[in-house]
Structures are given as structure tokens and as C-alpha cells.
C-alpha positions in Angstrom: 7.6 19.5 17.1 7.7 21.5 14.3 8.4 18.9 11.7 10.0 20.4 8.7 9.8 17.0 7.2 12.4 15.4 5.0 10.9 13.7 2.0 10.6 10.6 3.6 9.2 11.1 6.9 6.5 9.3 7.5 3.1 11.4 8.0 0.5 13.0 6.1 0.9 16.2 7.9 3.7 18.5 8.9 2.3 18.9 12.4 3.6 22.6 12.9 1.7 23.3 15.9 3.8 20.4 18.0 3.1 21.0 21.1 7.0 22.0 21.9 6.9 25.1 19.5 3.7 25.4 18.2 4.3 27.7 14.7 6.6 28.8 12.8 9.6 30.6 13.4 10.5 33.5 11.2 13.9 33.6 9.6 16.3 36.0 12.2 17.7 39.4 11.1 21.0 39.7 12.3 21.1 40.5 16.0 22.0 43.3 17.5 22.5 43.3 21.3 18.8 44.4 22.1 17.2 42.1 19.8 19.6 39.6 21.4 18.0 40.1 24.6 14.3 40.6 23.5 15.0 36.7 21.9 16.5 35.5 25.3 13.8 37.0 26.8 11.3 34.9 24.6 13.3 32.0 25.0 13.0 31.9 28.6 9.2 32.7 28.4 9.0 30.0 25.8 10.6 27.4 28.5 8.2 28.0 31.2 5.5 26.9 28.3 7.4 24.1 27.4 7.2 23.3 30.6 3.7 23.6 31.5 3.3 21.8 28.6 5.3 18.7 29.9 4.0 18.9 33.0 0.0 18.9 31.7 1.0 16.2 28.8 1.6 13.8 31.9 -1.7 14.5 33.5 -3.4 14.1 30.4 -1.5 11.1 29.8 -2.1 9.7 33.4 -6.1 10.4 32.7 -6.6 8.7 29.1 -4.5 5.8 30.3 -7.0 5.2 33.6 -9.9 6.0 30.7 -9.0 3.2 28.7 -8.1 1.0 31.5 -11.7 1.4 32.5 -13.1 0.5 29.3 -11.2 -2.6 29.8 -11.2 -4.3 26.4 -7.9 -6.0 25.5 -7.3 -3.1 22.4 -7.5 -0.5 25.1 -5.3 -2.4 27.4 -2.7 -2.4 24.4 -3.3 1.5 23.6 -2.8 2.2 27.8 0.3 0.4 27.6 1.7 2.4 24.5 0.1 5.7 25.1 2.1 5.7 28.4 4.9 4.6 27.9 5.5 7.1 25.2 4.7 10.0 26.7 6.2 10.1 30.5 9.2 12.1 29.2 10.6 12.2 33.1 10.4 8.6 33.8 12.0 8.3 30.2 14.8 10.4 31.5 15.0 9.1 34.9 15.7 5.7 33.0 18.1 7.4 30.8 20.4 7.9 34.0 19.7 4.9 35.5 20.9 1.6 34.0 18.8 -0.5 36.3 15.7 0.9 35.7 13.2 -0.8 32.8 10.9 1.6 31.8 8.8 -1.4 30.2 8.6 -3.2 33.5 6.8 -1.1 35.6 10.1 1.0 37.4 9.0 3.5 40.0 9.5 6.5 37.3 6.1 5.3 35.7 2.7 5.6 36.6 1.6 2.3 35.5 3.2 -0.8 34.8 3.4 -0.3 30.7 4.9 -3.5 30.3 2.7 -5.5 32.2 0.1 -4.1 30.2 1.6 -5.2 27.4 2.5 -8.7 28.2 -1.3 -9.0 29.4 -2.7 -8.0 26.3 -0.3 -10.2 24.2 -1.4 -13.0 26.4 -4.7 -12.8 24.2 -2.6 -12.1 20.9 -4.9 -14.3 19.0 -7.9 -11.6 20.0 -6.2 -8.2 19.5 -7.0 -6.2 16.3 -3.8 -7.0 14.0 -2.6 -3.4 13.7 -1.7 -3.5 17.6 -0.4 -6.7 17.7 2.1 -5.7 15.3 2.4 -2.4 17.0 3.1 -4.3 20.5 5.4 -6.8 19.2 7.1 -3.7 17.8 7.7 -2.4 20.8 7.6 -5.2 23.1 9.2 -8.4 21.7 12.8 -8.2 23.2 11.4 -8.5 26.3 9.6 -12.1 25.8 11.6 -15.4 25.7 12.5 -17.0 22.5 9.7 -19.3 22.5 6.9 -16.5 23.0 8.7 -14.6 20.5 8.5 -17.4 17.7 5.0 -18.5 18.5 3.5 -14.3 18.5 5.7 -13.7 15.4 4.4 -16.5 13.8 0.6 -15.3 14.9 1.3 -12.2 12.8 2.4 -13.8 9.6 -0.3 -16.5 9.9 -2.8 -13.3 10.1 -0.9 -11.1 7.8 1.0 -13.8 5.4 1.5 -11.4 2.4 2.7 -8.4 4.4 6.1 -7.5 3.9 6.1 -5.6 7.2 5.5 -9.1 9.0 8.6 -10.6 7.3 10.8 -7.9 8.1 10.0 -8.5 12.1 10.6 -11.8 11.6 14.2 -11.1 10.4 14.8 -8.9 12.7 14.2 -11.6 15.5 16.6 -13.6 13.0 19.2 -11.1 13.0 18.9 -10.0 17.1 19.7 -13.7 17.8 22.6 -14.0 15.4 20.7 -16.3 12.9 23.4 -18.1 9.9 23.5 -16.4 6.9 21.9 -19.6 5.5 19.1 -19.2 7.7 18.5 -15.7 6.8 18.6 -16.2 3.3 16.3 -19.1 3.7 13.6 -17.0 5.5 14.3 -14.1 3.0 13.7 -15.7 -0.2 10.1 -17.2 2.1 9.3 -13.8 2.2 10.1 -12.9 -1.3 8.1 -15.6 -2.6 4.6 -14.6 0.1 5.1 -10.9 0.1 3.0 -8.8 -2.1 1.7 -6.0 0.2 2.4 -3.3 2.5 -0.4 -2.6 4.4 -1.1 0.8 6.0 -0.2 1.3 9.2 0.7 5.4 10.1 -2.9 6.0 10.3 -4.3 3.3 11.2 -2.6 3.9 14.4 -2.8 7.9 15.2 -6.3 7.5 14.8 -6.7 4.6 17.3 -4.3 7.5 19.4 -6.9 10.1 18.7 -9.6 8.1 20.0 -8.1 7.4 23.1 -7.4 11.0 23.8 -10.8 12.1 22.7 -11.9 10.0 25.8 -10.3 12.9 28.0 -10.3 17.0 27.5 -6.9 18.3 27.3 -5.6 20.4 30.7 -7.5 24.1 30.4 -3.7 24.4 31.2 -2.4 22.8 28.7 -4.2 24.6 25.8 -3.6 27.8 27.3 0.0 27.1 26.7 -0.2 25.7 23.6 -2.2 29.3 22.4 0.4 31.5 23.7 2.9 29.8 22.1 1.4 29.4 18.9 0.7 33.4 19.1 4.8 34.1 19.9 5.9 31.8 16.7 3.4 33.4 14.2 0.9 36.3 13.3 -1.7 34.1 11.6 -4.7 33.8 14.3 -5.6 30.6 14.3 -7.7 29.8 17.7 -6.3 26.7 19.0 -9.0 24.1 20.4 -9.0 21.3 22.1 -9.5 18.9 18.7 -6.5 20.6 17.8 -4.1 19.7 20.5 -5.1 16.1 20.2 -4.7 15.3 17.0 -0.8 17.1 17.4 -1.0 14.4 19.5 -2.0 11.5 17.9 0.3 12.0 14.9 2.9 12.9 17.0 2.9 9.5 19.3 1.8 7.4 15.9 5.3 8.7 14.7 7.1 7.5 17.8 5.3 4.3 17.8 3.7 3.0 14.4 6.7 3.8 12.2 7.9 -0.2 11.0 11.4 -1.4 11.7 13.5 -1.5 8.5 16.9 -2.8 10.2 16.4 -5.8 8.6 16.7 -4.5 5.0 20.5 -4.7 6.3 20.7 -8.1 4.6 19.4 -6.3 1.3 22.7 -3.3 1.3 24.7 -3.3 -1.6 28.2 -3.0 0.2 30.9 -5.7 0.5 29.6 -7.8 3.0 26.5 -8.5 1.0 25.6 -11.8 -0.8 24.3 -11.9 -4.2 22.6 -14.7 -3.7 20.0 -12.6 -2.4 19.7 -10.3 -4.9 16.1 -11.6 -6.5 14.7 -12.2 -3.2 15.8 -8.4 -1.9 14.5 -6.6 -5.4 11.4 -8.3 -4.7 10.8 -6.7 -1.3 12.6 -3.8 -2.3 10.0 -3.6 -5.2 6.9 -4.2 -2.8 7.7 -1.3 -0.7 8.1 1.2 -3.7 5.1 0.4 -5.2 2.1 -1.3 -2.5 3.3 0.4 0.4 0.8 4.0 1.3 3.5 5.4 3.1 5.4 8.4 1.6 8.9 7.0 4.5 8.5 4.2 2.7 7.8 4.1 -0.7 11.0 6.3 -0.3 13.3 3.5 1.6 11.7 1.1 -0.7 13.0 3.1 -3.9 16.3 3.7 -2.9 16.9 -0.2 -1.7 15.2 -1.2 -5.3 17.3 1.2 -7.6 21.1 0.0 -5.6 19.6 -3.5 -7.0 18.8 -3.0 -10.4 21.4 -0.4 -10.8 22.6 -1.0 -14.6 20.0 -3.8 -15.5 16.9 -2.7 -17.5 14.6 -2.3 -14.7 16.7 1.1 -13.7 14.9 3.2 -16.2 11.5 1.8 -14.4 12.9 3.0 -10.9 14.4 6.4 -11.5 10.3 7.3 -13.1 9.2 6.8 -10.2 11.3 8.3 -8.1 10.9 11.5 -10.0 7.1 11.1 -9.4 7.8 10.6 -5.4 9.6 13.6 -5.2 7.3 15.1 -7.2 4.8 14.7 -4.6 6.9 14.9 -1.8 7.8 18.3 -2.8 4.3 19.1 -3.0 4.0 17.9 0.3 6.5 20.1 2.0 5.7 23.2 0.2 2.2 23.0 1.8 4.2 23.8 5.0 6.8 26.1 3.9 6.1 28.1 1.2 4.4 30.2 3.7 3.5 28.3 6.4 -0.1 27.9 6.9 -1.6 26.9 10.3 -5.0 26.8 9.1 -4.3 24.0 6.5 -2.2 22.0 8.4 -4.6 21.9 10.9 -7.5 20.8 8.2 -5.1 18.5 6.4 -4.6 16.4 9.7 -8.5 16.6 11.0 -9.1 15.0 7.3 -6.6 12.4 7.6 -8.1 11.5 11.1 -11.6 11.3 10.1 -11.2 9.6 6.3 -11.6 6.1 8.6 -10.5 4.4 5.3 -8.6 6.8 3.9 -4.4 6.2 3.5 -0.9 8.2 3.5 -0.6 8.4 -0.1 -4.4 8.6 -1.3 -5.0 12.0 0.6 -1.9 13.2 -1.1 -3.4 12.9 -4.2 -6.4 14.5 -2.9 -4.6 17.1 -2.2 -3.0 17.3 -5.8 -6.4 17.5 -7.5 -7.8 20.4 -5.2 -4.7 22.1 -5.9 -5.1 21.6 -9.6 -1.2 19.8 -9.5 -0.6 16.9 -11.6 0.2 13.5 -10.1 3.2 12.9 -12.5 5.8 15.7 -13.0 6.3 17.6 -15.8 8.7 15.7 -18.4 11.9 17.7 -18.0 11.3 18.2 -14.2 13.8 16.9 -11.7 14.0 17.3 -7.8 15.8 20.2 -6.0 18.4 18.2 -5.8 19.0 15.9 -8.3 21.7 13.5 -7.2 18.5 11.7 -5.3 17.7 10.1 -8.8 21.3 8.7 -8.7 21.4 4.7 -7.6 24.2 5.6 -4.8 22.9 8.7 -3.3 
């Protein structure tokens, strides 16, 4: 994919050998009309990849989702479901063009029923690991009656009660069935008063991704591609392997898949439409996120949500510190992958994240400060490349 990330995306690595344009892609000279046709040229050679790639993603696909279904444990029944539907691009597209078709229920454009699977696996909700029940209802929810919804909703909080991730689905729910204000700002100020964490949940996911994966070799095909790409989007010579095309892949569906719903925090924006009763209970959730959550996406939505709410009180000075030291370290972050790109690193930063089993977002990060000999906390006078990110209304 590429990822040049923003300082709020959501992973601990860049993953600059996506499987789409492995690399990096050198800054163009102007073109004259040679070099114009050298880069079609490319460009078209480039497609076919892309499209052996596609095509050998959905084999791949198709053969760790029998793999798990073999296994037959109700976590790898959840992990078929997601892995699958996730990653059929065509029957994605086919459903795209197609208002009667429900890519969740099993249309003719998938393989397997994915959301079958998933109903069937929430049918033992009480027995799944917590990480992919919350991952399923994430996914799945809108497809269950309201009942179902309450009673697996109420599952996850009763198993995750101080979560602030858990309260935010709940609200969600709230707001998709057009809930009174009164009722939201009941519920709200009931998460305000249990929240206190924001558990990890990136990782925790791509690595449950890169196991199932690691069940199958990628296509021969399919890393053949991904070399010759990666050796038309850069000179480094890195040998691609097989380790190295799944974990692209595990990051890259954990990002589709395990990144939390924050639609909720629409009852938390300062704009005209919002009620100040719930100003203590949204600074409180705002506040959770900024400083429990492991997540650099979302100690970063966290921040901004905290700083509109104490904008002018005495908690502001508090909020602005540390968003200087989260751009601090995003900036850290990104140069690892800009400032020149380097394959090799990427690649290690993402087997580490992978294999640290207990290991977070926000922990290697400062792992990666120390070996670098970079501070955790910025330099007094520093400020961000672009400073208006300090200001409350940016």
C-alpha cells in the first residue's frame, strides 16, 4: 500500500512493501516524451503485477480460510470469516455494482459464506477470545436484530467493563437506532464514570492475521510478483520472502479490520448542535484515549477531542505538552520511512512488532527512540512541522 502514514494512522509500521506497490517511488524529473513512455511502459508492466497479485491474494485467501476451517475452533471460525471477507477484492466489487447482493451473507461473489461464519461463531460469543468478539461485533452487528445486538453488546462490556472502546460500540448502537438525547447522555456519562482504559487492539489482531496466514505458504506466484515489483520501485536489494509477504499482510488486513469505530465521539464535537451538559462526561473519555490508549490513531483523536474541551480552562496547558510529545514521536515515526526510505527496517520493525506477543503500539515506539539514541520528550523550544496542530481548533 505504500502507507506514507499521517500522524495518526494507526500502525506500528509504514508497511512500504504493500503488496500493491511494493517500495518506494522516487520523486519524477520532469518528463520529457521518452521518459513519458518508458513510465507508461512500467506502468503497464506494473498492472499485470498488480494483477497477479490480486489474483494469487484470492487463492491464498481461499486456502488459509479452508486451513482454519479445518482447525475448527470457534476463534478460527471468527478469523475465516474476517480474513475472507476482507480480502475477495472481486466479490467486493461485484457487490459494489450490485445493490442486491450482501457480501456478509454468503452472495455468489464469495467463496464462503463470511457471514454465516460469523453469526456461527457469535452464537458461542460467551467462548470467543474478547479481542474477536469485539472485532466481529465490529464488523458484524448491523446485521443481527436488536435484541442479539443488546444482549452481545452487553457481553462485551460485562467482559471488558472499563474499556472505553466497549462504550463507544455501545453508542454507536444508540445512535444507529436514533436513541434520545437523554438516552445518550445517560449512557455517556455510564461510561464516563466505568471507563479508565483503552486496551490494545492493532496488534493484538494482525498477529492473530499472521498466524492464520503462517498456516499456508504464499503463491510461488505471488512472491514472484511481489520481488519484481519491489526491484522496479527501489535499488535497495532486499530479497523478499515469504515471512515478508505475510506480515504486509497481516498489518495490512488488521488495518482494515481492527481499527475501533470513533463515530460515536460525534456526541462529544464542540459545534452548535452540541450539549454542554456533556462536557465532564466527554473530557473524561476524551482524556482516556490521550493518555491509556497504545495506539498512536488514537492517542491522536483522543488529544484533539480533549483539547476542543478544555480549550481556555487550566487543563489546556496539560494538553498542548502532550501533544507536542505525540508529534514528537510521530515525527520520529514517519522519518523512519521517509527520510530515505529503508526496506530493510521496515521489514524488521514489523517482524518485531509481530513476534513481541506482549509487546504494544506505543511501547515499541519507544524502543525504537532508545536504539536511536532520540529522547521520548521533545526538546523545549521544539514544535511540530506544522504548528497550528497545537491549536484547540485545528
Amino acid at each position: 500500500m505504500g502507507l506514507q502514514k499521517s500522524l495518526l494512522l494507526p500502525s506500528v509500521v509504514s508497511i512500504g512493501i504493500a503488496l500493491s506497490a511494493i517500495g518506494q517511488v522516487a520523486a519524477a524529473e520532469p518528463a520529457t516524451p521518452a521518459a513519458e513512455s518508458v513510465t507508461a511502459e512500467a506502468e503497464a508492466a506494473d498492472a499485470k503485477l498488480r494483477q497477479v497479485m490480486k489474483e494469487t491474494q484470492a487463492q491464498w485467501t481461499a486456502e488459509t480460510v479452508q486451513a482454519l476451517l479445518q482447525l475448527g475452533t470457534l476463534d478460527e471460525i471468527a478469523m475465516a470469516a474476517h480474513i475472507n471477507r476482507l480480502t475477495d477484492d472481486a466479490a467486493l466489487a461485484r457487490c459494489a455494482e450490485d445493490d442486491s447482493c450482501d457480501q456478509h451473507a454468503g452472495s455468489p461473489g464469495l467463496k464462503e459464506p463470511t457471514h454465516g461464519l460469523a453469526i456461527e461463531a457469535l452464537a458461542q460469543a460467551d467462548r470467543l477470545s474478547v479481542d474477536l468478539l469485539r472485532t466481529l461485533l465490529s464488523q458484524h452487528l448491523r446485521y443481527l436484530d436488536a435484541e442479539r445486538q443488546d444482549q452481545l453488546v452487553a457481553l462485551l462490556i460485562e467482559r471488558t467493563p472499563g474499556d472505553v472502546y466497549s462504550w463507544l460500540l455501545k453508542l454507536h448502537v444508540m445512535i444507529e437506532r436514533k436513541a434520545s438525547a437523554d438516552e445518550l447522555t445517560r449512557v455517556l456519562n455510564q461510561a464516563a464514570a466505568t471507563a479508565r482504559e483503552a486496551n490494545e487492539w492493532f496488534l493484538v489482531y494482525a498477529r492473530r492475521v499472521d498466524a492464520a496466514y503462517a498456516l499456508v505458504p504464499p503463491p510461488p506466484a505471488m512472491l514472484a510478483a511481489a520481488r519484481e515489483l519491489n526491484a522496479s520501485k527501489t535499488t535497495a536489494e532486499v530479497p523478499l520472502n515469504a515471512d515478508d509477504i505475510r506480515r504486509v499482510f497481516a498489518f495490512g488486513v488488521a488495518m482494515a479490520v481492527a481499527t475501533p469505530g470513533f463515530n460515536s465521539l460525534a456526541l462529544c464535537r464542540m459545534d452548535e448542535s452540541f450539549d454542554p451538559a456533556r462536557r465532564p462526561a466527554c473530557t473524561s473519555l476524551a482524556k482516556t484515549l490521550a493518555t491509556d490508549s497504545q495506539s498512536l490513531l488514537d492517542r491522536g483523536i483522543g488529544l484533539a477531542y480533549w483539547h476542543r474541551l478544555v480549550e481556555g480552562t487550566p487543563q489546556e496547558a496539560t494538553v498542548i505538552a502532550l501533544k507536542r510529545q505525540h508529534y514528537w514521536q510521530s515525527e520520529f515515526h514517519l522519518r523512519r520511512f521517509t527520510e530515505p526510505y529503508d526496506l530493510q527496517a521496515d521489514l524488521s520493525y514489523g517482524a518485531k512488532a509481530l513476534e513481541q506477543g506482549d509487546s504494544n503500539e506505543l511501547e515499541l515506539l519507544e524502543s525504537a527512540l532508545r536504539e536511536a539514541g532520540v529522547s521520548a520528550e521533545p526538546p523545549p523550544q521544539w514544535l511540530p512541522r506544522n504548528p497550528d496542530v497545537l491549536l484547540a481548533r485545528h
